[in-house]
C-alpha positions, -999 to +999 in steps of 0.1 A: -423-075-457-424-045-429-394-047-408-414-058-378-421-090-396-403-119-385-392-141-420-407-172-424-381-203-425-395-226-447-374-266-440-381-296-459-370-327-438-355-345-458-349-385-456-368-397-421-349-426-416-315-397-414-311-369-391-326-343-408-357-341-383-331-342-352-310-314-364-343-288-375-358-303-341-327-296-319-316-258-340-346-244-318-345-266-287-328-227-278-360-204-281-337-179-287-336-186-321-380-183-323-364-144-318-348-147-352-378-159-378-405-182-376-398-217-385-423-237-409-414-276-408-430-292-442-438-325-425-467-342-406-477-336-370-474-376-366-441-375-380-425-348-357-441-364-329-422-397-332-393-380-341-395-359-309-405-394-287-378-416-303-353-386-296-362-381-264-362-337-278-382-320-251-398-297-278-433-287-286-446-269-320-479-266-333-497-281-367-509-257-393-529-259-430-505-239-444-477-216-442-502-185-437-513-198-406-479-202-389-476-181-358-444-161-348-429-173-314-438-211-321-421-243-339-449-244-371-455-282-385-472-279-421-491-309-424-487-322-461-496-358-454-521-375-431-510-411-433-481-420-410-449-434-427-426-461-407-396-447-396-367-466-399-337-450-387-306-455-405-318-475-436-324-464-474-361-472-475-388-463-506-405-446-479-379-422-467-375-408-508-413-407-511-419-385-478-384-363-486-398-356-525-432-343-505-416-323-481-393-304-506-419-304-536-441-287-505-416-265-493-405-254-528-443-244-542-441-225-507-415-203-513-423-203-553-456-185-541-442-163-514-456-180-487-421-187-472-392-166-474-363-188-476-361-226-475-334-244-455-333-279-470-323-313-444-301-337-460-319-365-490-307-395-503-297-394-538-309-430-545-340-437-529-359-399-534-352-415-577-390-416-588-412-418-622-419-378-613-384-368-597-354-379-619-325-359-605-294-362-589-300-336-560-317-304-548-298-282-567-313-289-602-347-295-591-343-261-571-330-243-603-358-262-622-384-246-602-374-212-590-351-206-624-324-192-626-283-203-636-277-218-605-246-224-586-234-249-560-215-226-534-202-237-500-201-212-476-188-201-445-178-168-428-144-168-445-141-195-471-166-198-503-163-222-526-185-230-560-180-260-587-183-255-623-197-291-622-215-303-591-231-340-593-217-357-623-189-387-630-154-377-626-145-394-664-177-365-676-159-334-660-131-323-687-164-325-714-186-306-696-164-275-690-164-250-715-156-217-721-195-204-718-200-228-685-168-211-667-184-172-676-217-180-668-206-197-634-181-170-625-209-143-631-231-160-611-211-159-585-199-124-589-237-116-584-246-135-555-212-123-538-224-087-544-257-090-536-260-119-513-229-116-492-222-075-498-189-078-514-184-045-538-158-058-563-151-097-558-120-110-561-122-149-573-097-173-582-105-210-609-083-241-598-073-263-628-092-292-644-058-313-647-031-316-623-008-286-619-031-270-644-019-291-671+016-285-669+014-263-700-002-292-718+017-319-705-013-336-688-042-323-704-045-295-726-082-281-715-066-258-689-048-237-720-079-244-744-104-235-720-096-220-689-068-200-696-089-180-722-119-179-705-099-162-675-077-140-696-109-122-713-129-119-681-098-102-666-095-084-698-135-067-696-120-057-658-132-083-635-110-098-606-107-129-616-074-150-618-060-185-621-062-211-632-044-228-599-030-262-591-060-276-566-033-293-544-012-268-530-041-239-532-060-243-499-029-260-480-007-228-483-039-206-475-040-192-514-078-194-507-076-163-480-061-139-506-099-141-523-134-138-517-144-170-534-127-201-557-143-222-583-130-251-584-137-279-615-157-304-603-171-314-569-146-335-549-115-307-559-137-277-541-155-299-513-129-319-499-112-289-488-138-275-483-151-299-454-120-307-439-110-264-432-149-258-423-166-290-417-195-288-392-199-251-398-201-247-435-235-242-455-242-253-491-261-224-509-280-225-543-267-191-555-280-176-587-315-186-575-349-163-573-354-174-539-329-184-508-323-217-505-292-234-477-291-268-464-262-282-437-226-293-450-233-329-446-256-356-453-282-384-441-255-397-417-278-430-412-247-441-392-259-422-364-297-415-367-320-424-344-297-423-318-294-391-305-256-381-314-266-354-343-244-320-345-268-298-353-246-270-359-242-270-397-281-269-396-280-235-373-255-223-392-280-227-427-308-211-407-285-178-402-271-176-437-305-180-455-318-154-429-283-129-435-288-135-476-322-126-475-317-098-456-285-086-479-310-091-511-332-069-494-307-039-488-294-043-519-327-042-538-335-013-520-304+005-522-304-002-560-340+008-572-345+039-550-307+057-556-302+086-536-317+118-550-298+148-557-297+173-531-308+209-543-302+235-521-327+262-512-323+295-533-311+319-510-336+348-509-322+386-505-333+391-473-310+359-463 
């Protein structure tokens, strides 16, 4: 891609009965942000178009075949369905999982073939998008499914990064899960995507515990000292900067967090909780460890409050510019990487010089 070329934003739109249309719809209601890439909606024309109406979003965009024919300077609507689904805002329907599974499966073959450059992904329903064809608990492992890759759950803000060992699974499944070889594999991951998504030379990451108070040297729990003590002493050991493993519940309340570039934490509420309450509203989920980009918004289908007008769309924005600063980092990095800087031989000098 020349440097002229404006990157093509690729969204699915998640559940249509949440407020993943309203908060794509209203990131560009500034057309400042057409300035920034060129935004692909996998959707309908019908769809947007009652979305817009039942809004009330003063917003126009045009309907395109496919991704090729998106033009810079416009809202793009990739039609992937004709029929016209009933929306009804803030319920669970069959419908709103059927439309989000074509939207994202769209989306993904999109930026699977190069057509898109990143994909920004609106918020699902766990439940309903469940299907004969689509048995997962999320868009992370049907994103790592497709794209390959050891993916990574990682929140992410400015100045607080946070990735899980374990993302979507029961609480009483955690402490079997971990294992030496998941906490390496994880932590390199994420020592990747901080160096070449984010530009960080030498990360410095710290693990929180499984058990409370790390285990109290064995005293609640012993898979702190059989797993994560190890697994942390030899990656320190082979010179990486990682350190722990920490008690979760003083870590991020005494600002621990701001003495790294990143935390894993166990399992998902010990990293997101925090997480959400420090950067809520401006924080992006990020599929690190991916071939391709993928963000979507901190939050989720928020039926509560669709339909009617009241969506933040800020933690959408704020997934449109991360996915648009990774790729870019990936970029510099892949070029910086394969073409090295040559060695510089001066000219010999001649003896009339």
């Amino acid at each position: 891609m020349s440097e002229a070329a404006k990157i093509k934003l690729g969204i699915s739109i998640g559940d249509i009965n949440g407020i993943g249309c309203e908060v794509a719809l209203k990131s560009f209601l500034d057309p400042r942000m057409l300035d920034f890439c060129t935004p692909i909606l996998y959707a309908s024309n019908k769809v947007i178009s009652e979305q817009k109406k039942r809004l009330q979003l003063d917003i126009s965009f045009q309907g395109i075949s496919n991704a090729e024919k998106a033009q810079d300077g416009k809202i793009n609507v990739c039609n992937v369905w004709k029929e016209q689904p009933r929306l009804q805002f803030g319920k669970a329907t069959e419908d709103g999982g059927t439309y989000a599974i074509k939207s994202l499966r769209a989306a993904t073959k999109a930026l699977k073939n190069g057509e898109i450059d990143v994909l920004v992904t609106a918020p699902i329903n766990k439940n309903n998008i469940q299907a004969e064809d689509f048995k997962f608990p999320g868009h992370t492992d049907f994103l790592a499914q497709e794209l390959g890759g050891n993916s990574l759950m990682f929140m992410v803000t400015e100045d607080i990064k946070v990735g899980l060992l374990t993302d979507h699974i029961a609480v009483k499944e955690v402490a079997n899960e971990i294992t030496t070889k998941l906490v390496r594999d994880k932590v390199f991951t994420m020592m990747k995507s901080l160096r070449e998504d984010f530009a960080i030379r030498k990360p410095k990451i710290a693990l929180l515990g499984i058990n409370p108070h790390s285990g109290d040297n064995g005293t609640i729990g012993d898979e702190d000292d059989k797993i994560m003590k190890p697994a942390i002493e030899s990656l320190f050991n082979e010179g990486h900067l990682v350190y722990g493993p920490y008690a979760a519940d003083s870590f991020f309340g005494s600002k621990a967090h701001e003495s790294f570039d990143a935390v894993i934490a166990a399992y998902h509420d010990q990293g997101l909780i925090p997480f959400k309450t420090l950067a809520f509203g401006k924080g992006v989920n990020f599929t690190a460890g991916l071939s391709k980009v993928r963000t979507s918004p901190d939050h989720g289908t928020a039926y509560e409050i669709a339909g009617k007008g009241q969506a933040d769309p800020s933690s959408f924005t704020e997934a449109i510019f991360m996915a648009l600063k990774i790729f870019r980092n990936r970029q510099e990095f892949t070029e910086l990487t394969e073409n090295p800087l040559k060695k510089h031989h001066p000219k010999k000098r001649t003896k009339t010089q």
